[in-house]
Every structure is written in structure tokens, then in C-alpha cells.
N, C-alpha and C positions, 0 to 999 in steps of 0.2 A: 447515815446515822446522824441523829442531832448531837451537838458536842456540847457539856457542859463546861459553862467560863465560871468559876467562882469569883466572884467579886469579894476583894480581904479590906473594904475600907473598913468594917465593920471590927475587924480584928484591931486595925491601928487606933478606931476611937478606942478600947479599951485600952489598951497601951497607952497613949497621951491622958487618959486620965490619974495616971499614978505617977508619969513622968521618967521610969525606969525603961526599959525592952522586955517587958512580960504582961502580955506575952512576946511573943519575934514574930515579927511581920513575916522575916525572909524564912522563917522557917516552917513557919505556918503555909507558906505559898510550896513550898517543895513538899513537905507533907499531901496536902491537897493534891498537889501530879500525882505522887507515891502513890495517893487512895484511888486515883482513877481518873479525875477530872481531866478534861483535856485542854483546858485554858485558866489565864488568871487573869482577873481583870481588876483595874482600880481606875479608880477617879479622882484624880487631886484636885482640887479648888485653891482658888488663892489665899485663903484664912490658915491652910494645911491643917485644919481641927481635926483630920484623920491621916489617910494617907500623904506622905509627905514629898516633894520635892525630891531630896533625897532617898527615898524608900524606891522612887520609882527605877532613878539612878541605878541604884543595888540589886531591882529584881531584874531591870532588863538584862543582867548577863549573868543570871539564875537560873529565870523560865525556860524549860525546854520543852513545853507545850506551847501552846498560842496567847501570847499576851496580847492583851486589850486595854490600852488607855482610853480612859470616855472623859470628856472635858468642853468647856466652851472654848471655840478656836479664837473668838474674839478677844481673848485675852493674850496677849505677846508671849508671854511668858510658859502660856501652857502650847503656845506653837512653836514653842524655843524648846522646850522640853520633848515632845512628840518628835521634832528631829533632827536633836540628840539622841536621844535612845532606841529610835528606828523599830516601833515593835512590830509585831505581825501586822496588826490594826489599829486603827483611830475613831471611834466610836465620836461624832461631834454630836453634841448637846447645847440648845438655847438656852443654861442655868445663866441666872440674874445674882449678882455679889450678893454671897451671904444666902443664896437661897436654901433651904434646910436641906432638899431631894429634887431630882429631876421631875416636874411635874407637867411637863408637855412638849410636844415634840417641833421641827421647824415648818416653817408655810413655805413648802418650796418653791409654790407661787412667785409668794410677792419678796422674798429673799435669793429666790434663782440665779441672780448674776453673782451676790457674792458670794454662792455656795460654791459657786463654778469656778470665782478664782481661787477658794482656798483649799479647793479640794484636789486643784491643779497644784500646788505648795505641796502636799502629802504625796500625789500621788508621783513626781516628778522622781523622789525622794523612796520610791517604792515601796509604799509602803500604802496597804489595802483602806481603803474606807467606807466608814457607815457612818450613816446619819438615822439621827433619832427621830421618827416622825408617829403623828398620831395614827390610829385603825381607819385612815378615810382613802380608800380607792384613787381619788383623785389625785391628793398629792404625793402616791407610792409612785403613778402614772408620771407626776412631773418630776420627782425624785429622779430619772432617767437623764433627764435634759443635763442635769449639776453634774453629771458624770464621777457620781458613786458608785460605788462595787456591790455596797446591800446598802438595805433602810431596816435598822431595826424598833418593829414596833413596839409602842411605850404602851402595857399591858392592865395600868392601874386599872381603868375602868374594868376589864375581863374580869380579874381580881374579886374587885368589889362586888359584881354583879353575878359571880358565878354560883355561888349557896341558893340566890332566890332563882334563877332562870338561865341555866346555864347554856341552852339553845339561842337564846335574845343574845346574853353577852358574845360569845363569839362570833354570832354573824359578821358583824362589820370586820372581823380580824380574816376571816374564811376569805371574803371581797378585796379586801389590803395583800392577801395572799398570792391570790389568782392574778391581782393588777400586777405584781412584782413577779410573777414568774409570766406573766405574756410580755413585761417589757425587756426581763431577761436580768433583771436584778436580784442579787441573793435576798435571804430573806434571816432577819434576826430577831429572837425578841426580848423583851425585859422590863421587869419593875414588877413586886409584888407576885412572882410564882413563885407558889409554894409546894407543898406534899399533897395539900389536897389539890389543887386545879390542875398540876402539870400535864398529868396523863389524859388528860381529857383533851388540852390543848394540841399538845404534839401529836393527837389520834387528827386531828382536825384541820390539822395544815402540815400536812405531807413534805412539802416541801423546803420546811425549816430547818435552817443549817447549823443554828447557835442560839441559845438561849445563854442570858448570862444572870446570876441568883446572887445573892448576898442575903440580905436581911433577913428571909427568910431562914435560909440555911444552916446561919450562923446560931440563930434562936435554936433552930432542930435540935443544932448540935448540942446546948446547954444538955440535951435533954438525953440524948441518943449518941453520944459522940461525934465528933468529926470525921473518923473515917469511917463507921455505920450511916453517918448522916449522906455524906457524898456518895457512899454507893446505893442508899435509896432514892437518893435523886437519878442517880444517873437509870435505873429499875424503870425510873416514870416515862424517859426515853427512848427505852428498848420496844 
């Protein structure tokens, strides 16, 4: 079964915009277990303009599902946090200070050595890792060498492309698949699935262990509730 990770940054920018705890981050993340989800994920950046430093602090010995820190390792502080708090996983992401959203994944290529020693930092530490890379075959193939545990694919393009030719969009992600289960790497994915694409994706790659949603889900929710929203997500994986 694929496991759904809610990603609650989305919950904390509205929280920081009024400056109070309303909504509650940690309460919102236990809710979400309650409703079904089997993970929670966040991602702090160093501005903290959503999830905070301290947030992550408070939910690592909350979670009793699978928590997921996604972050740039290249930052001291977010590898000084990852462990400290020792979650299930470490989601590494190339975001640039300041960047709005994750918009591309790493070239395990021509970054390979230093993926290998920082991913030797986490895993020493026990603690699982993935790395965020684009839908290209190739470097799911060198992803192997950095000696991570999965690669999870960054899905915007799918996303976008999925309304006009939804056979085109997926190929390359079908290819990214295949590479990552002949080399024996799990397989993740995320960014931009929603209600409409999910079930078409997970019909499509078998072999997917984690998807992790936020933005979409959180919008669902405006609409549909949050725990009607998470259990129609989790409907698109069954």
C-alpha cells in the first residue's frame, strides 16, 4: 500500500499570518493520524515563514506515524535539527534561500560525492533517506551510488501536463520507476498531486511507497473538510 504523508507547512503559514496558534500546528498533525494518514511531513526553511524550528521540535515526540523532514542539507542548521529530532526520514531537497517551493530535484551526477557524505551524516544516525530528484531514469540509476534509501520524484511537470495528455505526462515518471526498482531503491513521490491526478498515478507505478501532499489537500480541505479531505486522498491509493 502507498502511504499518505501530509505535509502541514501549509497549516503553519496560516497560523503565522495572524501571529496567535490558530490554527495548532500539533494539533492539526494528530488530527490528520486520527483521520487516516500515515505520515506527516514538513519542511522548514531558514526564514521559518511557515513551519518553524520549533514546531518540528514539538511534533517529533507527537508523530506516531511516519514523520518526514524535507529540507536543504546544505544548510548547518537544518542538519542540526534532522539530528536532533531523529524522524523516521529525511527528505533532502536543492531549495535556494528564500526559494518560494521546491522546484527541481538534485543531479546525482555531478553532486554524487557530496550526496554520499551527507547522507552518510543521517544514515550513521539511523535515520532513512530520500532524495528529491527529477523523472529522469538516469539519475534515479545514479541515485544508487549516494547510498539513499528512496528518491522521491518531484511531480510538477506530471501535474501540469496531466489535463492535456496524461499518457505523455507520465512516461518519464513509469522510466524513473522501473530505474528505481531494478536498482533496488524505494520509490517516493511529490509536488502538486492532487484529487484529480492521484489515482491515475499510483495505478501507474506500482511500486510507490510514499507520496507526500500538502497544498493541494489543504485547499481540498477549505472545501470538503480535513478529515473527508484525507480520507479521499487516501480512496485515490487504494
Amino acid at each position: 500500500m502507498t502511504k499518505l504523508s501530509v505535509n502541514i507547512n501549509k497549516i503553519a503559514t496560516l497560523r503565522n499570518s495572524r501571529g496567535h496558534n490558530t490554527p495548532d500546528v500539533l494539533k492539526t498533525a494528530i488530527d490528520i493520524e486520527r483521520f487516516g494518514a500515515q505520515g506527516i511531513t514538513v519542511h522548514p526553511r531558514p526564514d521559518e515563514r511557515h513551519i518553524r524550528y520549533s514546531d518540528v521540535r514539538s511534533l517529533a515526540s507527537l508523530v506516531k506515524t511516519e514523520f518526514n523532514i524535507e529540507g536543504n542539507p546544505k544548510e548547518q542548521k537544518f542538519v542540526d535539527l534532522v539530528l536532533e529530532t531523529k524522524p523516521t526520514q529525511v527528505t533532502l531537497v536543492p531549495d535556494v534561500l528564500g526559494q518560494l517551493t521546491s522546484d527541481h530535484g538534485w543531479d546525482t551526477i555531478a553532486e554524487k560525492e557530496y550526496l554520499q557524505n551527507i547522507i552518510s551524516v543521517f544514515k550513521k544516525a539511523g535515520i532513512r533517506t530520500s532524495i528529491f530528484v527529477n523523472a529522469d531514469a538516469k539519475l534515479v540509476t545514479a541515485a544508487k551510488e549516494t547510498g539513499t534509501d528512496r528518491v522521491e520524484l518531484y511531480t510538477e511537470s506530471y501535474a501540469r501536463d496531466y489535463a492535456s495528455n496524461k499518457e505523455k505526462a507520465i512516461h518519464p515518471f513509469i522510466e524513473a520507476a522501473k530505474a528505481a526498482e531494478a536498482v533496488g531503491l524505494g520509490l517516493n513521490a511529490g509536488h502538486d498531486l492532487s484529487l484529480e491526478n492521484l489515482a491515475y498515478f499510483k495505478q501507474k507505478l506500482p511500486n510507490l511507497l510514499e507520496v507526500s501532499i500538502g497544498h493541494a489537500l489543504i485547499c481540498d480541505s477549505l472545501y470538503l473538510g480535513l478529515e473527508n479531505t484525507v480520507q479521499l486522498y487516501l480512496r485515490q491509493l487504494k
